[in-house]
Every structure is written in structure tokens, then in C-alpha cells.
C-alpha positions as CSV (number, residue, x, y, z in Angstrom):
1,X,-31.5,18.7,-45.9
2,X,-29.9,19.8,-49.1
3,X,-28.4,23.3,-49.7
4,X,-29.7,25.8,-51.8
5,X,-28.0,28.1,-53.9
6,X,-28.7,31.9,-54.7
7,X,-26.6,33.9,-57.3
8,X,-26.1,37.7,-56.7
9,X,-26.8,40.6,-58.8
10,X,-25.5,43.8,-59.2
11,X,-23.5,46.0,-56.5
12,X,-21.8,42.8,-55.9
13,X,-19.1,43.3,-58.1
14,X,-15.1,44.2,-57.2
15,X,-12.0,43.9,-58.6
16,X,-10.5,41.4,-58.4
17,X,-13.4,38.5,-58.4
18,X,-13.1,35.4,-59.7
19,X,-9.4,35.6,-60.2
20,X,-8.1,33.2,-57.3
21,X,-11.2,30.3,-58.7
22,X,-9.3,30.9,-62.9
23,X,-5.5,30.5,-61.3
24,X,-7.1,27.4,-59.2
25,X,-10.0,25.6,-61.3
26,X,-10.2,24.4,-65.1
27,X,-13.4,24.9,-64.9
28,X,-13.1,28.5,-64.2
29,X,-10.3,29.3,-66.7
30,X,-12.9,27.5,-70.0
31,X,-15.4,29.6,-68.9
32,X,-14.1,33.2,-68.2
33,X,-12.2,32.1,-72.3
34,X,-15.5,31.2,-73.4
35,X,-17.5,34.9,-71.8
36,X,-13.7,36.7,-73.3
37,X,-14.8,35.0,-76.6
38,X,-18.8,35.8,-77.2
39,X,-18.8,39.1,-75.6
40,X,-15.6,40.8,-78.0
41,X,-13.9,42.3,-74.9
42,X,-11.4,41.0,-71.8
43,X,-14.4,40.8,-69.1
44,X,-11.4,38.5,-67.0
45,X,-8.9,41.5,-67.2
46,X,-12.0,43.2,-66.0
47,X,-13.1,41.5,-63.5
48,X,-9.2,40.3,-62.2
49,X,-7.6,44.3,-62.1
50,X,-10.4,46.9,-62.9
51,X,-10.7,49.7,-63.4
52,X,-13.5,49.9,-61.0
53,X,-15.3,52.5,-63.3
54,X,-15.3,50.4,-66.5
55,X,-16.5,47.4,-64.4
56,X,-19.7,49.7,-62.8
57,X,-20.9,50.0,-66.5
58,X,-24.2,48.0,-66.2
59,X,-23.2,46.4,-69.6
60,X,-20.0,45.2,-68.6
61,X,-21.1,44.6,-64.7
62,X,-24.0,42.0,-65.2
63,X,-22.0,39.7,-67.8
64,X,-18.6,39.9,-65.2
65,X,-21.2,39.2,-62.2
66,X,-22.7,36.4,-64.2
67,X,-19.2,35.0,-65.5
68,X,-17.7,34.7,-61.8
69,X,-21.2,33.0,-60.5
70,X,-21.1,30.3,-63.4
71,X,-17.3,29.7,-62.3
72,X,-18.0,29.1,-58.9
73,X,-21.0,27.3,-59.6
74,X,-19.1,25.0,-61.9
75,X,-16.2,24.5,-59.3
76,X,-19.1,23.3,-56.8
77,X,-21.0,20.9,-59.3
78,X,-17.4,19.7,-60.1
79,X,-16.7,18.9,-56.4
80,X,-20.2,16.9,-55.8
81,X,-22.3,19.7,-54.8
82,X,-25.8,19.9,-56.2
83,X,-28.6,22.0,-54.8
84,X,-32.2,21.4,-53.9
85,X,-33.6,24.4,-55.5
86,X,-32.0,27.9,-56.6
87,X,-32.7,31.6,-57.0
88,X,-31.2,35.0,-57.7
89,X,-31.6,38.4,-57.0
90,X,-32.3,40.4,-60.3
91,X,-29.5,39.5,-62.8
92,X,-28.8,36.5,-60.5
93,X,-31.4,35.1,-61.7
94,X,-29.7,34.3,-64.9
95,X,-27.0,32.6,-63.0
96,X,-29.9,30.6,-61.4
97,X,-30.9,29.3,-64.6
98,X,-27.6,28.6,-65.8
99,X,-27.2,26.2,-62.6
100,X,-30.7,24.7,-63.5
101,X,-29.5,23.8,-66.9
102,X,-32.2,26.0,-68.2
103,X,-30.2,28.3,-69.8
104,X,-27.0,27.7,-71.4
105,X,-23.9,29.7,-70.4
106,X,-23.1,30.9,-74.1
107,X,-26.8,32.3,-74.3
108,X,-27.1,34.0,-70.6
109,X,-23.9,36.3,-71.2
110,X,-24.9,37.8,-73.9
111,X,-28.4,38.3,-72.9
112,X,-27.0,39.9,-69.6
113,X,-24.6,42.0,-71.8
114,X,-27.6,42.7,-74.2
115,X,-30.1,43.5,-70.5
116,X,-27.3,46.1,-69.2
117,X,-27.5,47.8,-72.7
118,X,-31.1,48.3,-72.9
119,X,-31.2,49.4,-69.5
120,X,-28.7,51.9,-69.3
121,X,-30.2,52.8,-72.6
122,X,-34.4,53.2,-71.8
123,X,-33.3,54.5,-68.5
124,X,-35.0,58.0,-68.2
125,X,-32.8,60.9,-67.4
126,X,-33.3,61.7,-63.7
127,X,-34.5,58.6,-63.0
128,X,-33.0,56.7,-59.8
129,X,-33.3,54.4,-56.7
130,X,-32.7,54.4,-52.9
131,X,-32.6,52.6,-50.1
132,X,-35.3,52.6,-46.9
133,X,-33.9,51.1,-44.2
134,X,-36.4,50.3,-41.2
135,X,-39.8,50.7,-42.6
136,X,-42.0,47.3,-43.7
137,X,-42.6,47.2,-47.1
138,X,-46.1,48.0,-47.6
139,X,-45.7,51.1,-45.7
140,X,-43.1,51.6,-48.2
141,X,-45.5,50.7,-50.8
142,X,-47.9,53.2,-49.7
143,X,-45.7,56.1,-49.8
144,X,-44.8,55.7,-53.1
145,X,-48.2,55.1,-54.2
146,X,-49.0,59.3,-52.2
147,X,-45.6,59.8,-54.1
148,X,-47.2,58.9,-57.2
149,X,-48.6,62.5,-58.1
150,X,-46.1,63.9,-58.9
151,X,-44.7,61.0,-61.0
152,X,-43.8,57.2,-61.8
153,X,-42.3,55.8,-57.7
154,X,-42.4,52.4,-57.2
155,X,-41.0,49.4,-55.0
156,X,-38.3,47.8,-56.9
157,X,-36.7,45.0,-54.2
158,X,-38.3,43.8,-51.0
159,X,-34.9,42.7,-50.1
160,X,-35.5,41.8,-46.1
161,X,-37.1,42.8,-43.3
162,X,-36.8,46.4,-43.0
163,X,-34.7,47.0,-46.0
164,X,-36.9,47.9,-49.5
165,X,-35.1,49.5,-52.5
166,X,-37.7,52.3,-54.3
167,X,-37.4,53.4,-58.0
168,X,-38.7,55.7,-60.0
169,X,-38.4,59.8,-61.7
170,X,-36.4,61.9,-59.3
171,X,-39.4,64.8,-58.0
172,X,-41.3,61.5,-57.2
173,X,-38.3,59.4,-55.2
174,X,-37.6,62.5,-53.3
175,X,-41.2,63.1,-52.6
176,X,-41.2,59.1,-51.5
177,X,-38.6,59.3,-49.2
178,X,-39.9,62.6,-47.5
179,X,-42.9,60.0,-47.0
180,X,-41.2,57.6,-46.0
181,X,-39.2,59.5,-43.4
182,X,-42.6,60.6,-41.9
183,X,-43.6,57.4,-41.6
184,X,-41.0,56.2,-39.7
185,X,-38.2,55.0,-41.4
186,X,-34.2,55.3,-39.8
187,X,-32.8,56.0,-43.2
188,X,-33.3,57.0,-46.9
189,X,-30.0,56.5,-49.3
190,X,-30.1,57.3,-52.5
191,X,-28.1,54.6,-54.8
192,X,-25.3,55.4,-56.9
193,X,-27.3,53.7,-60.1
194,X,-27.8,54.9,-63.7
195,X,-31.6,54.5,-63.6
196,X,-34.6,53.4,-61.9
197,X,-34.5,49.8,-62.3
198,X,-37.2,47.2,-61.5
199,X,-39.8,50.0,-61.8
200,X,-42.9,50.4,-65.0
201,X,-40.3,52.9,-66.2
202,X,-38.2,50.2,-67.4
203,X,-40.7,48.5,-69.6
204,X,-39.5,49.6,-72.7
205,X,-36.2,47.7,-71.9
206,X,-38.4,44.4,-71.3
207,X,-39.5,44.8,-75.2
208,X,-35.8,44.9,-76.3
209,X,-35.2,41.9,-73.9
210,X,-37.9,39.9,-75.2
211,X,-36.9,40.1,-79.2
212,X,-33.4,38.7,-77.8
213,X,-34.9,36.2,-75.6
214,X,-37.1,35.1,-78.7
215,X,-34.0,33.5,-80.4
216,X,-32.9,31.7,-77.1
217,X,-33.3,27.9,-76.5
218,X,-34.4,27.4,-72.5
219,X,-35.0,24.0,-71.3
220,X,-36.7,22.6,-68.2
221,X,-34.7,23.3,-65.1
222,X,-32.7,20.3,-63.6
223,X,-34.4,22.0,-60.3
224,X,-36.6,24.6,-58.7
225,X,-36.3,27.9,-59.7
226,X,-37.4,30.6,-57.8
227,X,-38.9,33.7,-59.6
228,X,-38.0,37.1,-58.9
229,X,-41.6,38.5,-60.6
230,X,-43.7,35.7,-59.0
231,X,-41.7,34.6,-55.8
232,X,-43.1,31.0,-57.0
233,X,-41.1,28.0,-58.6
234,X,-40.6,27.9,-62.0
235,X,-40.6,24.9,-64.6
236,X,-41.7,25.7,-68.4
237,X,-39.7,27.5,-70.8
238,X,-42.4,30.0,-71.7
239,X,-42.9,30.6,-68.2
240,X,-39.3,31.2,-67.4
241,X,-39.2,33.9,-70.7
242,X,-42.2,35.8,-69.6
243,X,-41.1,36.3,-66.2
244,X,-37.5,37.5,-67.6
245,X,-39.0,40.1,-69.9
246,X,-41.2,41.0,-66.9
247,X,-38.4,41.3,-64.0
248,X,-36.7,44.2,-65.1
249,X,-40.0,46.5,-64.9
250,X,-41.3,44.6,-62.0
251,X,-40.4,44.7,-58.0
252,X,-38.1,41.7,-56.8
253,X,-39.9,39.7,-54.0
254,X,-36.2,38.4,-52.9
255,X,-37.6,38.3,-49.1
256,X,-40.5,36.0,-50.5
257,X,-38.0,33.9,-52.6
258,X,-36.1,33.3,-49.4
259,X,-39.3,31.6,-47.5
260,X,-39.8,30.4,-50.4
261,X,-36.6,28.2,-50.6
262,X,-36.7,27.8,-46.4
263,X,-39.7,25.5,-47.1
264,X,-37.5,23.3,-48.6
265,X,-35.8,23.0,-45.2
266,X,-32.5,23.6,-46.5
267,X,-29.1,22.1,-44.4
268,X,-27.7,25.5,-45.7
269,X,-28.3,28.7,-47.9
270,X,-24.8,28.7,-50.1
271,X,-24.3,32.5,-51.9
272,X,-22.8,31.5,-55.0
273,X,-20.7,34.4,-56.4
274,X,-18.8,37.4,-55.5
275,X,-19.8,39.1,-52.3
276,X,-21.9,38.5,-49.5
277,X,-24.7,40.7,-49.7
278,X,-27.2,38.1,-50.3
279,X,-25.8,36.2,-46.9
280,X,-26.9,39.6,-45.1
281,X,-29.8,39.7,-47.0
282,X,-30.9,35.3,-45.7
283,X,-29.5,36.1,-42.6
284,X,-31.7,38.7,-41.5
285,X,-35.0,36.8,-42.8
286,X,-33.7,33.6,-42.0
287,X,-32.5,34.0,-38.6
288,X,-31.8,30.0,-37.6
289,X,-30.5,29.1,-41.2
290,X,-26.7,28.1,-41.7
291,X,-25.0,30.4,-44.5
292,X,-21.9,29.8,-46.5
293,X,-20.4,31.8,-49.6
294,X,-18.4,30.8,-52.5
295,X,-16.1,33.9,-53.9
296,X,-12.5,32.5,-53.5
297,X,-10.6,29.7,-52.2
298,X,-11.0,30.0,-48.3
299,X,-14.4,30.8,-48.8
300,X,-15.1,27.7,-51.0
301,X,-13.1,25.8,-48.3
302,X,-15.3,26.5,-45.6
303,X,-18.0,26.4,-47.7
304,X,-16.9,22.7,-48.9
305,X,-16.9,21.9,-44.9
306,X,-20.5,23.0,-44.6
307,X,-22.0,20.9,-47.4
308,X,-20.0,17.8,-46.3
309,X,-22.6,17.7,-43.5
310,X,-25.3,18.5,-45.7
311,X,-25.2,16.8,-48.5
């Protein structure tokens, strides 16, 4: 009945993360230094006081969303807390690795800082993403396949029952969403994001990726680590590369990573980072699980009385 751990991505950023765990934690302090040191800017005065706009930079927001995950992950290991398996959702993933001991902190924030650079950069003009709320996924999947005339629309995240993410040119997403609005869904959001991530139109920025992740040392995981691409486990280093270079142009199965993890039969799903979107996300396809978050102090309190009855 150990816990598992997953690490969130983007749109969980605010300001003012991490800054209670760095005034509290050793642990925290080194490694918000060490991010400061590789990435040549002040990702903690960032993170701690803003302004919001520089932190929403996809460069700057995947290495401060990373940096804050590591802290409170390191705080946790610190305190006794070790998890039975791990994943996370899009650039949480990275933070999953770093908690596997697959990747090393030094390396995985300046790949993320590198990933938000190529992404922002291969991004197409026009290009976006939005949110369909109350349609299953294949239905979803089928519109933007009838969408697909008039340009490049795919599913990016399977995030939960009745919640998909879509990506792809503009004429196409709005054709897909008239679709899927036909076929029944309650709502269609477009998302305030600089591209359309996790869709073919993004493979360009895989190549990038993959010459930086050529130079980078990744070792087996300490435990199971849940692929976004494949939904499935992951152990060898080649492996865990390929399926990096291939997540940013590919659809996150984060509903299947979830059962994935729940056959486990985890005491408790611990969000590891700032925000609780991925709690909402567990909660809603695991409806009987216990949840706990780790962003600040009173959260890593009640978190710590959770996993005392777990672990």
C-alpha cells in the first residue's frame, strides 16, 4: 500500500511556489541555488514574486515548474517518503525521472529550459489548443480526425473522464470543436497557450530535443515510471529517451497512466508540486483513491499525516 507520486506540468505554475518549502527546507534552498546557477537567470525570484507574465514564458515556466517539484520531492525523500511507482503529466514527466534517479536534476533543467525553447520556437503561427469538457475521448478523436481536412487537429491529453485537451492549426481546431459541439460535448475552451503542443505539428521540436538528450547520461529508474507516449512502465535508458523525444508530438494518455499506477493499489496518490490540478485530474478517474498534495507547508503537513498510514 505504498503511495505513488505524480509531478505536474504546465498551467500549474503561480507566484509565489516554492517559496514557503526554500525559507523552511535545506533541501529546497541547494536546489532552487543549483537551477539559479545552470540556467544564467533568478528562476527563485521568479517563481517566489513574479511577474506572472515572465513566469508564463514556456522557457522559463517548465524549468520553475520542474525546480519546485524536485524541492518538494527532496523534502519528502528527506522525511522517509519513498514511492511505489511515479509519473507526470507532460513536463512532469521530467520531474518523474528526477524522483527515479533516472535523470539527474543538473541535466533535466536545462533540458526543460532547452524543451520550452524549441517549443515556443517550432510552434506554428495560429497554431493552438482547447479544452472539451464532457465528450469521451474517442469521440473526440473522431472529430478531429473529420476536422482533419481542413488541416493538422489532433488529441493532445486524455486527461480524465470527460475532459480531452485537442491541438492543432487554428481553421482545423475550430472546425473540431464545432464537431465536437455537435456531438455532444458541454463545453469547448480555447487555452491561453503559445502553440499546439503534444500534436505531429510539434515534431520538429522532438529533433531539437533529441540532439540535447544525446549528450544526457539517464540511468535505470530506482522505480516504475509511467510513460506519457506509451501509458506503460518504463526501465531502459534508450527507452526512456525515445519516448521523451516522442512526447512532445504525441497525445498524453495521463487517464491511462492513472490505471496504470491504481494497479499498484496505491495507500495514496501524492501530487508532488505546485497546484492541484493533477488531484482533480485522479480524483475524477479514481474515485475511491486517497489524494494528498505537496506545494507548501500545511499541505506537506497533511500530506506527512497521510503517508504515516501508508508507508
Amino acid at each position: 500500500m505504498k503511495p505513488v507520486f505524480v509531478f505536474p506540468g504546465q498551467g500549474s505554475q503561480n507566484v509565489g511556489m516554492g517559496k514557503e518549502l526554500y525559507e523552511n527546507f535545506a533541501a529546497a534552498r541547494e536546489v532552487f541555488e543549483q537551477a539559479n546557477d545552470l540556467l544564467g537567470f533568478d528562476i527563485k525570484k521568479m517563481c517566489f514574486e513574479g511577474p506572472e507574465s515572465e513566469l508564463k514564458i514556456t522557457s522559463h515556466t517548465q524549468p520553475a515548474i520542474l525546480t519546485v517539484s524536485v524541492a518538494a520531492w527532496l523534502i519528502l525523500r528527506e522525511l522517509g517518503a519513498v514511492p511505489a511507482a511515479v509519473a507526470g503529466h507532460s513536463l512532469g514527466e521530467y520531474s518523474a525521472l528526477v524522483a527515479a534517479q533516472a535523470l539527474d536534476f543538473a541535466d533535466a533543467v536545462k533540458l526543460v529550459h532547452k524543451r520550452g525553447k524549441f517549443m515556443q520556437e517550432c510552434a506554428p503561427a495560429g497554431g493552438g489548443m482547447a479544452a472539451v469538457l464532457g465528450l469521451a475521448g474517442d469521440i473526440a478523436a473522431k472529430a478531429c480526425s473529420e476536422a482533419s481536412t481542413v488541416g493538422v487537429v489532433e488529441v493532445a491529453n486524455y486527461n480524465c473522464p470527460g475532459q480531452i485537451v485537442i491541438a492543432g492549426e487554428a481553421a482545423a481546431l475550430e472546425k473540431a470543436g464545432e464537431l465536437c459541439r455537435s456531438f455532444g460535448a458541454k463545453r469547448v475552451i480555447p487555452l491561453q497557450v503559445s502553440g499546439p503542443f503534444h500534436s505531429s505539428l510539434m515534431v520538429e521540436a522532438g529533433k531539437r530535443l533529441a540532439d540535447e538528450l544525446a549528450g544526457v547520461k539517464i540511468k535505470e529508474p530506482v522505480c516504475p515510471v509511467v510513460s506519457n507516449v506509451s501509458a506503460e512502465p518504463v526501465t531502459s535508458s534508450s527507452d526512456i529517451k525515445d519516448l521523451l523525444v516522442r512526447q512532445v508530438s504525441s497525445s498524453v494518455r495521463w487517464e491511462e497512466c492513472i490505471l496504470r499506477l491504481a494497479a499498484l493499489n496505491p495507500g495514496l496518490y501524492v501530487e508532488v508540486g505546485p497546484g492541484k490540478v493533477l488531484t482533480g485530474l485522479v480524483k475524477k478517474i479514481i474515485r475511491d483513491g486517497r489524494h494528498a498534495n505537496v506545494e507548501d507547508l500545511l499541505s506537506l503537513e497533511n500530506a506527512l499525516d497521510d503517508l504515516k498510514e501508508v508507508l
